[in-house]
C-alpha positions in Angstrom: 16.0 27.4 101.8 19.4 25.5 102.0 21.3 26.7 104.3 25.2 27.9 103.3 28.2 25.4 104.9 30.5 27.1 106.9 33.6 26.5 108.4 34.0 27.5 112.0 37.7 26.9 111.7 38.9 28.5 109.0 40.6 32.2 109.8 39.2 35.5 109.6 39.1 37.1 105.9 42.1 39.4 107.4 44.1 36.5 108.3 43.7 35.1 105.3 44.8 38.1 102.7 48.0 38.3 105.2 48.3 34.7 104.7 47.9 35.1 100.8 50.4 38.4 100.7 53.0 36.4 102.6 53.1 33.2 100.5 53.6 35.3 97.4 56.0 37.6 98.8 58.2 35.7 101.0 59.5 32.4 99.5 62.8 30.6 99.5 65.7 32.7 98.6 69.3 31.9 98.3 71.2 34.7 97.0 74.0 34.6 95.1 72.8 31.0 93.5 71.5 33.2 90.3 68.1 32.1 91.2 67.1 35.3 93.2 63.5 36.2 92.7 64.9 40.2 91.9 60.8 41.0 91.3 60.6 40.3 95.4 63.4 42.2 96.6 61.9 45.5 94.5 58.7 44.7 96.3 59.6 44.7 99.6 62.0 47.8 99.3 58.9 49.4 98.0 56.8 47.9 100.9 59.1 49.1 103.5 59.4 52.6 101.9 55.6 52.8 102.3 55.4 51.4 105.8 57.4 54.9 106.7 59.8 52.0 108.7 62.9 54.0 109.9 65.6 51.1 108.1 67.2 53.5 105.9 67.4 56.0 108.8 71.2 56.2 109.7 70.0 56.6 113.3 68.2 53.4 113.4 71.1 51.4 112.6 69.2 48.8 115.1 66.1 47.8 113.6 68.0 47.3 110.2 69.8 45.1 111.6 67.0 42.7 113.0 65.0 42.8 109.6 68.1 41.8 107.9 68.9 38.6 110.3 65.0 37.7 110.0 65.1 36.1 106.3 67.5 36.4 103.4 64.7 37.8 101.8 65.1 41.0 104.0 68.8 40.5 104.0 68.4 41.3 100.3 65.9 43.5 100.1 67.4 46.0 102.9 70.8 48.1 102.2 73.9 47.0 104.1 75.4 48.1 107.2 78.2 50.7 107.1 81.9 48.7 107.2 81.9 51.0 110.8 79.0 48.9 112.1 79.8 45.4 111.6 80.9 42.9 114.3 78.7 42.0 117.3 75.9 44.4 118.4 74.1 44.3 121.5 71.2 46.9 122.4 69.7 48.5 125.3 66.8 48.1 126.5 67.8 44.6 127.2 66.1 41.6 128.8 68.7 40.7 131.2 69.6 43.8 132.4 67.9 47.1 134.0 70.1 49.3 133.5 73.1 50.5 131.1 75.9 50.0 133.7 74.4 46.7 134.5 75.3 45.6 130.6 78.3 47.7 130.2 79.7 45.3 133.5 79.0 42.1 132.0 80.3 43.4 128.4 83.6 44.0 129.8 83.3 40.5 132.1 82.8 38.8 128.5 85.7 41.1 127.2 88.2 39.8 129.7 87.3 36.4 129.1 87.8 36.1 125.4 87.7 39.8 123.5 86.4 38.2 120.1 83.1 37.4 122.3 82.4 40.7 123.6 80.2 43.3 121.5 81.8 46.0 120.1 78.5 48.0 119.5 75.8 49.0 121.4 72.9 50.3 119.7 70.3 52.1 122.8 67.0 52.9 121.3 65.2 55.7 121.3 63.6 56.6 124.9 63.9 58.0 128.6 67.0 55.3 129.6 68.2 55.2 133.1 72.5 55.1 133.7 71.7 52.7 137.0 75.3 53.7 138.2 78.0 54.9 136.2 78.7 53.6 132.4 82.3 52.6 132.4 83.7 51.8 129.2 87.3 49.9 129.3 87.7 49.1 125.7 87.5 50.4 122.1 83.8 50.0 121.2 81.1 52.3 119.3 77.9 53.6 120.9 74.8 54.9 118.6 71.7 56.8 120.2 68.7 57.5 118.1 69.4 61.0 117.8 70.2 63.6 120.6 66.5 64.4 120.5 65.3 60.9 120.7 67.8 58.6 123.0 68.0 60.5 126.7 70.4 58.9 129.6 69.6 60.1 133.1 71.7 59.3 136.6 75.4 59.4 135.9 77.2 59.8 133.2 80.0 57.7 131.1 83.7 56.7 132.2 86.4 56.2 129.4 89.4 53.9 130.9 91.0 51.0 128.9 94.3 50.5 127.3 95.5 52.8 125.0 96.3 51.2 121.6 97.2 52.9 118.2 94.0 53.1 116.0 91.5 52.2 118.4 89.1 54.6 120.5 85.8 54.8 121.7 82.7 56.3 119.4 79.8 57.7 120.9 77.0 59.6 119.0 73.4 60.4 119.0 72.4 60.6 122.1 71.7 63.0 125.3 73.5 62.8 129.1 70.6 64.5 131.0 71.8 65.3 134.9 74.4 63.4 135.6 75.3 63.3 139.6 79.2 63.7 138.6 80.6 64.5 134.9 78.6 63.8 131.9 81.9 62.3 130.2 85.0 61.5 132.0 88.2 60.0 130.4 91.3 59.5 132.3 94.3 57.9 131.2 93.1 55.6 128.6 91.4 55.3 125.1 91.4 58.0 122.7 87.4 59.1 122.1 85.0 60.6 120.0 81.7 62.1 120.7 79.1 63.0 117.7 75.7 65.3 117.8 75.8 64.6 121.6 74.2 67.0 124.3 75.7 67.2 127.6 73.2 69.0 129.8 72.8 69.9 133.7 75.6 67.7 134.6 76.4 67.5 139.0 80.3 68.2 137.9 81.6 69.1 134.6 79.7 68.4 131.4 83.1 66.7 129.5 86.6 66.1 131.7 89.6 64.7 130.4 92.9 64.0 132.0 96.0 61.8 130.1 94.1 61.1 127.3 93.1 62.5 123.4 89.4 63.5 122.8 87.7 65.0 119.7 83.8 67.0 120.2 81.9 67.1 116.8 78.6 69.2 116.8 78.2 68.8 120.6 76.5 71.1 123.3 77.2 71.3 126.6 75.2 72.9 128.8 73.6 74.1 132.2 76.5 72.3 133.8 77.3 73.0 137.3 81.1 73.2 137.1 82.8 73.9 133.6 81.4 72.9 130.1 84.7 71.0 128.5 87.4 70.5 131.4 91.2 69.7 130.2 93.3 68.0 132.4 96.9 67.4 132.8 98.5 65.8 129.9 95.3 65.9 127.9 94.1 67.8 124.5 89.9 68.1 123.5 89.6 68.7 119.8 86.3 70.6 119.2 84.8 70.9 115.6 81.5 71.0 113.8 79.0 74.3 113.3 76.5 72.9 115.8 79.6 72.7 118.6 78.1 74.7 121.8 79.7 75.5 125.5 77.0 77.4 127.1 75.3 78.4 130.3 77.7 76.7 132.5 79.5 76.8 135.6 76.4 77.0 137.6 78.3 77.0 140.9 80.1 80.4 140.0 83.4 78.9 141.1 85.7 82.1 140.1 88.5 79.8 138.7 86.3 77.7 136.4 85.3 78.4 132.8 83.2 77.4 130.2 86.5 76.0 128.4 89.0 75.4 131.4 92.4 74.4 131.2 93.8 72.8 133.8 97.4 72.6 133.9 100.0 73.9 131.4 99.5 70.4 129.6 96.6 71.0 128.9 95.1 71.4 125.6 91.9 72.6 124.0 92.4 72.7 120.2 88.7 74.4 117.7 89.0 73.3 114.4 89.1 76.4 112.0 86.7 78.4 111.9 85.8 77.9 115.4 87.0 80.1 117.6 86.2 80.4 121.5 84.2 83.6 121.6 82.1 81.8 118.6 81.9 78.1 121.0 81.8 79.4 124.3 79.1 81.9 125.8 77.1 83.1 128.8 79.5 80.9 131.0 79.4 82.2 134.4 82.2 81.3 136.9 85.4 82.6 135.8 84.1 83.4 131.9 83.9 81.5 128.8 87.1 80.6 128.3 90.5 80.4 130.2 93.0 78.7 132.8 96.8 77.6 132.6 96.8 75.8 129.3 96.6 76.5 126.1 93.0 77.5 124.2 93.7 77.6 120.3 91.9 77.9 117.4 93.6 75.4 114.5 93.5 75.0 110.6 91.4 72.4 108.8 95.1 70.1 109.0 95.0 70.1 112.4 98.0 72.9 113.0 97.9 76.1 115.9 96.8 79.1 114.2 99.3 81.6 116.5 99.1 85.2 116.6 102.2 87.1 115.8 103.3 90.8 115.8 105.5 90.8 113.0 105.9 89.0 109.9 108.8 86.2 109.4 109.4 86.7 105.9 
């Protein structure tokens, strides 16, 4: 009987119907030169629907990013980037560094060098993430979790300074501060912020403090903090909004003068965006209560003005 040839080189059958697939489906591509194979580009949107890959996610801004850099076949096939979310991106976990603060440091070294070489976005993938010392932020940037139940941050908590400059703030979202030694967000005297579906829970200090500076909350919760939930400083107003917004369960240490919304000073401002109100916010706040202090706690209209009580009317 004649014995079949066989070559001990070639590649597994496997290898080769991945081989086959990938000649057919990825080939030269230059779009825009009216030469675009548009039969490809509906394949692999239909390929990566099927895969179940998170790229349309809005929370996975990240990995869209990478598959559309890989080939201008991806770069086709894959929907764009919000206008919000383009300029230069770094990520976390990162090779060269262990720890958050570790990039957040050499960001801002970059930053004072030439500004136009520093990221302005930080994309930190889904995980347990450790701060490694705290995460100070000195200029106008955006931050994107994987979702409050997905991106965690343990071991301090993030710092807001910079220069204040019209039209420019920092933008956080999608993410958890879990037990920060001091406050989950501080912001003192510098960039206007913004903080998105963000949990700030069983912070060492206050779960958000602001001092000199303009803040806005949008479907946040803080809780299980030690001292207040949302802290106003002098010369500072929080702006809290959003039907997930939560103060609870803080002011662990029972501190009398502390709330769960405490106002500081009589510059102080904390400002719910109709219909919020604080008995609606802020509950089971030990301490003090849920709400109070020397400033002023007011519930506002959908354009942003004081909704005041009055005992008469002024018609």
């Amino acid at each position: 009987m004649q014995k079949t040839k066989t070559n001990d080189n070639a590649p597994p059958p496997q290898r080769r119907r991945i081989d086959y697939l990938s000649s057919r489906l990825i080939v030269e591509c230059h779009p825009g030169d009216g030469q675009e194979p548009l039969h490809l580009f509906r394949w692999w949107k239909r390929i990566f629907e099927l895969l179940d890959l998170p790229l349309y996610d809005p929370n996975h801004h990240i990995d869209r990013t990478h598959f559309r850099c890989l080939c201008n076949m991806f770069h086709a096939s894959l929907k764009r980037m919000p206008k919000d979310l383009k300029g230069k991106f770094t990520q976390f976990p990162h090779p060269n560094h262990p720890s958050l603060a570790s990039l957040f440091r050499r960001c801002y070294e970059l930053y004072e060098i030439d500004p136009t070489k520093a990221p302005t976005i930080f994309f930190i993938k889904e995980g347990d993430h450790e701060a490694g010392g705290r995460m100070e932020i000195k200029y106008a940037m955006k931050i994107v979790g994987a979702g409050r139940d997905k991106t965690t941050i343990h071991g301090d908590g993030f710092r807001i300074e910079g220069t204040k400059e019209e039209g420019t703030e920092v933008d956080m979202q999608d993410m958890t501060i879990n037990g920060a030694s001091e406050s989950g967000l501080s912001a003192y005297n510098g960039l206007s912020w913004l903080c998105d579906s963000m949990t700030f829970t069983q912070c060492g200090q206050f779960g958000v403090w602001a001092k000199n500076t303009r803040g806005r909350l949008i479907n946040c919760v803080i809780t299980e903090c030690r001292l207040s939930g949302i802290a106003c400083g002098p010369k500072a107003l929080i702006e809290l909004e959003g039907a997930q917004t939560k103060v609870d369960g803080n002011v662990k240490s029972g501190n009398s003068y502390l709330y769960g919304l405490s106002t500081c000073d009589t510059s102080s401002r904390i400002h719910l965006l109709f219909p919020l109100t604080q008995e609606s916010v802020s509950t089971t706040n030990a301490g003090g209560g849920n709400y109070g202090g020397k400033g002023e706690i007011a519930i506002v209209d959908n354009d942003g003005n004081t909704i005041e009580s009055i005992n008469e009317s002024t018609e």
